[in-house]
Structure formats: C-alpha cells, structure tokens
C-alpha atoms as one frame of an Amber mdcrd trajectory, in Angstrom:
protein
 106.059  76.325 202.487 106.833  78.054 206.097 103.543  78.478 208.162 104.455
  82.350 208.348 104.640  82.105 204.403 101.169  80.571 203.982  99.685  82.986
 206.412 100.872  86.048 204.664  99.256  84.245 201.202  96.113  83.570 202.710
  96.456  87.480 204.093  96.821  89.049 200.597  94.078  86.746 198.953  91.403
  87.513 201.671  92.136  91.370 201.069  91.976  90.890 197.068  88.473  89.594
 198.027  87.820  92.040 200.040  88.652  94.682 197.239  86.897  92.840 194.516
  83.645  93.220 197.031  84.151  96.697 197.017  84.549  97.305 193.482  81.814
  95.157 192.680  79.574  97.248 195.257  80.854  99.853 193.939  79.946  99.160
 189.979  75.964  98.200 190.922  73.033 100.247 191.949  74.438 104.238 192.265
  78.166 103.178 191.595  76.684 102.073 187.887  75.801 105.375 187.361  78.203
 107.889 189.871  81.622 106.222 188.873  84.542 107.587 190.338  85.766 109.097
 187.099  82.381 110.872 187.055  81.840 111.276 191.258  85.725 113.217 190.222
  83.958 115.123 186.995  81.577 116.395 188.734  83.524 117.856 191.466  86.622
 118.978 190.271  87.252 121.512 192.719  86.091 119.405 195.966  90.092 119.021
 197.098  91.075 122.249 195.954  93.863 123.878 198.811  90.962 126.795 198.772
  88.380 124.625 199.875  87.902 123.810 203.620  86.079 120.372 202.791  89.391
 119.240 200.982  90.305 115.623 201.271  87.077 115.040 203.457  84.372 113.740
 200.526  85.946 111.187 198.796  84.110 108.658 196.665  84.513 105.534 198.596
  82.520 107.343 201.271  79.427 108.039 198.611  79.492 104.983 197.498  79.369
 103.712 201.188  76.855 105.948 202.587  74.247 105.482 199.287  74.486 101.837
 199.660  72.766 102.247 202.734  69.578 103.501 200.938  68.923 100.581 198.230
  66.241 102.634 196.822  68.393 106.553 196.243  69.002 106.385 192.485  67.935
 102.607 191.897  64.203 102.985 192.062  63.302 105.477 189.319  62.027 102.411
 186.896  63.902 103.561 184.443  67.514 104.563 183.642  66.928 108.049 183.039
  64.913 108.855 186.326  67.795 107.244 188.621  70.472 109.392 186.323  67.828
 112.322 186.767  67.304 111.599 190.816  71.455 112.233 191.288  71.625 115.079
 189.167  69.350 116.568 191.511  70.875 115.259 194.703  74.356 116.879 193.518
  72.803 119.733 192.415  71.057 120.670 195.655  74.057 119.753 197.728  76.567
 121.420 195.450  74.911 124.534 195.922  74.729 124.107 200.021  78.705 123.346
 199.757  79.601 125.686 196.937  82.983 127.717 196.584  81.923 128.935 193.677
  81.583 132.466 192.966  78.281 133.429 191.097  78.661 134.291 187.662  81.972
 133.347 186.802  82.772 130.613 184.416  83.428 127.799 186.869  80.776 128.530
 188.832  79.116 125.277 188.756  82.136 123.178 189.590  83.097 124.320 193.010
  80.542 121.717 195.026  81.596 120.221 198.372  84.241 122.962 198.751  82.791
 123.467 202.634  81.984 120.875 205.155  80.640 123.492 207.676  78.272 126.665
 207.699  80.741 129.171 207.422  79.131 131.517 210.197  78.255 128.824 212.569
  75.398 130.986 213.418  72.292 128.877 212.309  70.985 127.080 215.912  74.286
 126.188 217.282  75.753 123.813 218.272  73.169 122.527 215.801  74.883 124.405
 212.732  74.534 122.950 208.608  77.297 120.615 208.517  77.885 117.734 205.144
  76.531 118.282 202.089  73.001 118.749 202.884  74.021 121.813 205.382  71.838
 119.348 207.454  70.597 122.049 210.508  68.412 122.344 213.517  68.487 120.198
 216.897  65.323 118.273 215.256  67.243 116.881 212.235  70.076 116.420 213.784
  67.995 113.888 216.461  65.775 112.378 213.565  68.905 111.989 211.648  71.024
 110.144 214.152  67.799 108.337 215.342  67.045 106.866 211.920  71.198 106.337
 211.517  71.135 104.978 215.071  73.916 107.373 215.947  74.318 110.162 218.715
  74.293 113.518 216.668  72.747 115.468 219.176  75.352 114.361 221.594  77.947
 114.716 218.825  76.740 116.611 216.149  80.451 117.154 214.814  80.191 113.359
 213.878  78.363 115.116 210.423  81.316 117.226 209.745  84.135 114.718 210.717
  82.855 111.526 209.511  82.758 110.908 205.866  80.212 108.569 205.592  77.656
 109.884 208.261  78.017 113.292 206.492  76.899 111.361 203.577  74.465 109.630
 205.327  72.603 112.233 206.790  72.312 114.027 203.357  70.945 111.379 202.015
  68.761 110.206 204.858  67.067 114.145 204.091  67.064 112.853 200.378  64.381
 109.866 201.277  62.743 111.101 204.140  59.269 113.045 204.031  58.657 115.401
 206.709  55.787 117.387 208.107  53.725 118.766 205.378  56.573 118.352 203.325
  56.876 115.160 200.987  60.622 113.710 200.311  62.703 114.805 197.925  63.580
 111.294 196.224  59.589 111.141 195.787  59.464 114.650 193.912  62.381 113.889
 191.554  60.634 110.382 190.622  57.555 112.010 190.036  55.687 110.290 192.537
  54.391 113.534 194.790  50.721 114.042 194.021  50.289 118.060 195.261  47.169
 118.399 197.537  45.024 120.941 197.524  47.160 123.237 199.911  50.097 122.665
 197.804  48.005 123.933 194.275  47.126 127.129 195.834  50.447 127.991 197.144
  51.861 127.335 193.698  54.197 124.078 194.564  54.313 121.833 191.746  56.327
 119.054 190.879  59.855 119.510 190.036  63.224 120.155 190.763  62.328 123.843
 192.226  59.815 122.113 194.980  63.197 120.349 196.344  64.318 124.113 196.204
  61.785 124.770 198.560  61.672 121.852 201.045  65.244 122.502 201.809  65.209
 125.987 201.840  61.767 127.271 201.318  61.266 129.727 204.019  64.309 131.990
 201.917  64.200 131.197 198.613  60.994 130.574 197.498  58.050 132.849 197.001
  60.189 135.907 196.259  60.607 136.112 192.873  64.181 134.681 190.915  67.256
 135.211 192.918  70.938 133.917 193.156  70.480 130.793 195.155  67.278 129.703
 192.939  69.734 130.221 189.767  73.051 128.247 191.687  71.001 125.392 192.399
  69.711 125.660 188.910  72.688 125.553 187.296  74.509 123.063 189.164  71.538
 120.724 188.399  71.831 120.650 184.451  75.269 120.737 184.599  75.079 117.347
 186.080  71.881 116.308 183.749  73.906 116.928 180.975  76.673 115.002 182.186
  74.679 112.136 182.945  72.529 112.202 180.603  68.692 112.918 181.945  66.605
 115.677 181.015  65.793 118.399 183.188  62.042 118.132 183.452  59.637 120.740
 184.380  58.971 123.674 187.076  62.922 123.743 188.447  62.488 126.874 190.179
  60.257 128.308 193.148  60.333 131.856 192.501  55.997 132.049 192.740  55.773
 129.431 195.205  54.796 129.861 199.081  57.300 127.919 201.397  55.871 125.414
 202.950  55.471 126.467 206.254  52.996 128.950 205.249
C-alpha cells in the first residue's frame, strides 16, 4: 500500500467517526425526541421559495445549538415534560417566525419562514432577529455575554449564523430575567407565582411564556390573534409529540409583567 493510499484510508475512517459522533449526538438528549424526520414535520414550510429564512434553519444547527444547554428538553423528569418543554419552545418561536396567514388551513405550519423583523423598526440596529425575534440592545449584550460572543458589536451574527440564532433563542428559553422567571422553569412546572404574580393573574402555563416574551402586547387585553397563533402552533406540536397541553395557555386576563 502507497503512503498517499493509506493516508486517504485513514482520511475517510476519521470522517466516518466523525459522522457516527454526530449522529450519535444527534439521537440522545433533544435529538431523541426532535429527530430530523420530525425537526422536518414540524416545519414543513421553513425552506419554502416564499420564505425569507429559507435554507438558513436546518436541523444540524438545532441539534448543535440545544446541545449546548444539557438541561432544554432533558430535565423535565419525565418523558412527557421534555416532549411537552419543545412543544412549547416551537410553538413560541413558530409564531415569532411565522409565514402563516391566520385562519387558513396551514396556518400552523409556516414556522421559521423569517429570520428578521420584517420592519426593522423595533430598537435598531438592535431589531428581533432568529427564532426568538430576540430584541433590544440589553439581550442582545446578555445574550452574547452568556454565549461569549460580540452581538452588540455584530448583532447580524443572530440572523446569519445558524447556530447562534439558535443559541440565543434558546439561551432566552433557560434564562430568568428581572421579575420574570424562565421559560424552561414555567413549562416544567417549577415557577412558584409570588404574591405579585397572583394578583396580576399570571399563573403557570404555557400563556405565562406568552407573556414573558411578549407581555407588554399581548397579555392583559382580552383574546386576540397572536394569543390564538401561539396557541395553535403549540398543540399542533403536543400532538405530534405526544404531551398534553396542560393548563392556563393563554394570557388574555393577565397583567404583563412590567406592571
């Protein structure tokens, strides 16, 4: 055997390992649950030619970017809760990225159509960008401080790299803020409501992740379109996976949380 020849074998085997790692990576912790058959189910429309986000959130950058975070959708203690804690986590950021149109039949399978807020008008440069709509200077410096990355000095990172778009998302996900608890503690049931949260009517559930993302709009003024699109891309995905809905999934009589 030629050196060249054994070089070139010991080339193929070491990316067949390389491969199997990610596969393997890929079939534990979230992967188990968000295969790519289903990460493609879910989002059918994500690479459609009318979408702007096509071809930008691909699986392998998911899978990538949650793998980061051992405890997003392994921690639940049981199957159901982690099957429960994506549901939610595609159902809030399928409703930020929609290119669905309200009421028609597909509506709930047009998430991550849009990478970008459409109007750029939200605190530029600081504008919702990924699948969280992540917006603000503030987030966009806790979020690259916690990812130990520059977003304020390049907050188009969110909107051009794959797996700090998802990264950022699910940074929000886990991350408690202000007055506000996390979202992955809600969905797990592990938010206790104080006495503030009581009187303004927040109560666990998937509509108290309505309101920590987008309180200060959507909640506290009675049902309306965005309340229902998050609703209904959320047991969409519940079904598909499996997990119930639970209780209290919208915030039409709650106070935002800034108030």
């Amino acid at each position: 055997m030629t050196t060249a020849r054994f070089l070139q074998l010991v080339a193929c085997a070491a990316a067949l390992l390389l491969a199997v790692a990610a596969g393997g990576a890929a079939a534990q912790g979230v992967g188990s649950i968000i295969t790519r058959a289903v990460f493609n189910s879910m989002l059918p429309n994500r690479d459609n030619s009318l979408c702007p986000a096509r071809g930008f959130y691909t699986y392998d950058a998911f899978i990538t970017a949650a793998n980061s975070f051992p405890g997003f959708g392994t921690s639940g203690g049981n199957a159901e809760l982690n099957r429960r804690e994506l549901a939610a986590f595609f159902g809030q950021t399928s409703h930020e990225t929609t290119g669905g149109t309200r009421g028609a039949a597909d509506q709930f399978q047009w998430g991550y159509c849009f990478k970008e807020e459409i109007s750029k008008a939200t605190s530029p440069p600081y504008y919702g960008r990924g699948p969280i709509q992540l917006t603000g200077r503030s987030n966009y410096q806790a979020a690259g401080n916690a990812l130990g990355v520059n977003l304020v000095g390049n907050p188009d990172l969110v909107s051009t790299n794959a797996v700090i778009s998802f990264k950022t998302a699910i940074w929000f996900w886990m991350t408690a803020q202000g007055n506000k608890p996390s979202c992955h503690n809600v969905i797990l049931g592990r938010w206790a409501p104080t006495a503030a949260d009581t009187s303004a009517g927040r109560v666990p559930g998937y509509g108290v992740i309505t309101n920590i993302i987008n309180g200060g709009i959507e909640c506290g003024v009675g049902r309306n379109d965005a309340n229902v699109d998050r609703i209904g891309y959320y047991k969409r995905y519940c079904d598909m996976l499996g997990a119930g809905y639970g209780n209290n999934l919208d915030c039409y009589n709650q106070r935002n949380f800034a108030s």
